[in-house]
C-alpha positions in Angstrom: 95.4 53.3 104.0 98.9 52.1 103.8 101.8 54.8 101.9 105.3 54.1 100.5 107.7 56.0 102.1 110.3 57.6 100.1 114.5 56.8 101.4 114.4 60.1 103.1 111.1 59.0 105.2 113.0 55.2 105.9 116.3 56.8 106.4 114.4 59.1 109.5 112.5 56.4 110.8 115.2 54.1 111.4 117.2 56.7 112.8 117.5 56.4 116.6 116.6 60.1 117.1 115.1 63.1 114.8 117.6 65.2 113.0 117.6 68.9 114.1 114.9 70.3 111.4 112.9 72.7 113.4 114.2 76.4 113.0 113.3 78.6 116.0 112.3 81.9 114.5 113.3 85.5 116.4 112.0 88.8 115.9 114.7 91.4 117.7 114.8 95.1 118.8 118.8 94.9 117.6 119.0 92.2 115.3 122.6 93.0 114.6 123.5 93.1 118.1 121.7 89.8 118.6 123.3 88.1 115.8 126.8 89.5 117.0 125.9 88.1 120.8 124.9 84.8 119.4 127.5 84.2 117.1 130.6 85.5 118.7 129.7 84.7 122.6 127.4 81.4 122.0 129.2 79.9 118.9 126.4 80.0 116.4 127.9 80.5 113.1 126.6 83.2 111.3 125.6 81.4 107.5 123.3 83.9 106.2 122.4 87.9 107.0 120.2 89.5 104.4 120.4 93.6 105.6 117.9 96.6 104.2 120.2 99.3 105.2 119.9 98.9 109.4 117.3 96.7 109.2 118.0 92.6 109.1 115.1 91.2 106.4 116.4 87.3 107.4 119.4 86.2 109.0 120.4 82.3 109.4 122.5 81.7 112.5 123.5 77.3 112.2 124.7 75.8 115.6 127.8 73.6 114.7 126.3 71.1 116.4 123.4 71.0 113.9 120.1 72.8 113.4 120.1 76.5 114.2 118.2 80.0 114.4 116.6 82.4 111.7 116.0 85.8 112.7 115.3 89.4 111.5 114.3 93.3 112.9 111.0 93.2 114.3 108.4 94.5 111.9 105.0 95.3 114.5 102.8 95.2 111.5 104.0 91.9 109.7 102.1 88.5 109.1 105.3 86.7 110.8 105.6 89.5 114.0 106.7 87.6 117.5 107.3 90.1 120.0 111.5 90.6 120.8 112.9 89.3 124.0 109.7 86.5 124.5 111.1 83.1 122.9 112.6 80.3 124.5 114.5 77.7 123.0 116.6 74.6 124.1 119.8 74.2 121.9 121.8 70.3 122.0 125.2 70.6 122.8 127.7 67.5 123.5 129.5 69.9 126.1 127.4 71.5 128.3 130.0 72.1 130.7 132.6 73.8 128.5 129.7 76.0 127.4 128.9 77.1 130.5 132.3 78.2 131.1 133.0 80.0 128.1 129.4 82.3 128.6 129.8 82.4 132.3 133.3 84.1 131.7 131.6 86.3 129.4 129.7 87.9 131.9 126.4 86.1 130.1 123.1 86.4 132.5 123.0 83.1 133.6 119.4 81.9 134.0 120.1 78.8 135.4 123.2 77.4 136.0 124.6 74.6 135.1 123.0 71.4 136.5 122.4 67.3 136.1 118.2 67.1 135.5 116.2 64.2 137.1 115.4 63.2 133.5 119.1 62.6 132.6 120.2 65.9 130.7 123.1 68.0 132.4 122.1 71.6 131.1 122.2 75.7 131.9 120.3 78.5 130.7 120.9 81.8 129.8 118.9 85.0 128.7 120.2 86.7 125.5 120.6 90.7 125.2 117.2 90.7 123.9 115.2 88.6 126.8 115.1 85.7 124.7 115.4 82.2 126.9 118.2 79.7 125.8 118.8 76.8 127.3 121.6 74.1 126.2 122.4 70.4 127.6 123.1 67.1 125.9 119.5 65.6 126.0 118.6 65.0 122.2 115.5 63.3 122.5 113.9 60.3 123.1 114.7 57.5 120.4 111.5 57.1 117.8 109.2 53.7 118.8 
């Protein structure tokens, strides 16, 4: 069965690579102190924090470079519960290497450091206050077929 596809569907496909529409979602022990280490020591920008007194209900973090993060307090009994400190999740940025500076001078825990991978990406990794991994490089994907 052939479908139309609407502009949005023919705009994406003819695209060389995806846009950045998955949203990595985070559960944290400190949500506030999260948000504050990923926004004023990574450079995510912080868009949207919706707060029940202590507790952060959702919270939208965007990376400049496009996509971004949603997170929120960990809630043990929820339908949406991850446990805190246990995601990974690799972040494009077009400079790895000034990155790498910036969170290595801020005493970040350095996961890996900052190295050219065999499959072409130049990227470093880092572990967030929570024990969430991050890594970030240049590598955006392999262009669609």
């Amino acid at each position: 069965m052939t479908t139309a596809n609407s502009a949005s569907e023919e705009t994406a496909s003819t695209d060389a690579r995806p846009a950045p529409t998955v949203w990595p979602t985070l559960q944290a022990r400190d949500a506030g102190a999260l948000i504050d280490f990923l926004v004023d020591t990574v450079g995510f920008l912080r868009t949207a924090v919706y707060a029940d007194g202590d507790r952060v209900v959702h919270a939208q973090l965007d990376w400049p470079e496009g996509g971004g993060v949603m997170l929120g307090s960990h809630q043990p009994d929820g339908d949406w519960s991850r446990e805190p400190g246990t995601a990974g999740t690799y972040v494009v940025t077009d400079d790895p290497d000034g990155l790498y500076a910036r969170l290595r001078a801020a005493g970040v825990d350095m996961v890996r450091d900052i190295e050219d991978q065999e499959y072409g990406n130049r990227e470093l990794a880092i572990r967030d206050p929570e024990g969430n991994l991050w890594s970030f490089g240049y590598y955006r994907g392999e262009p669609r077929a």
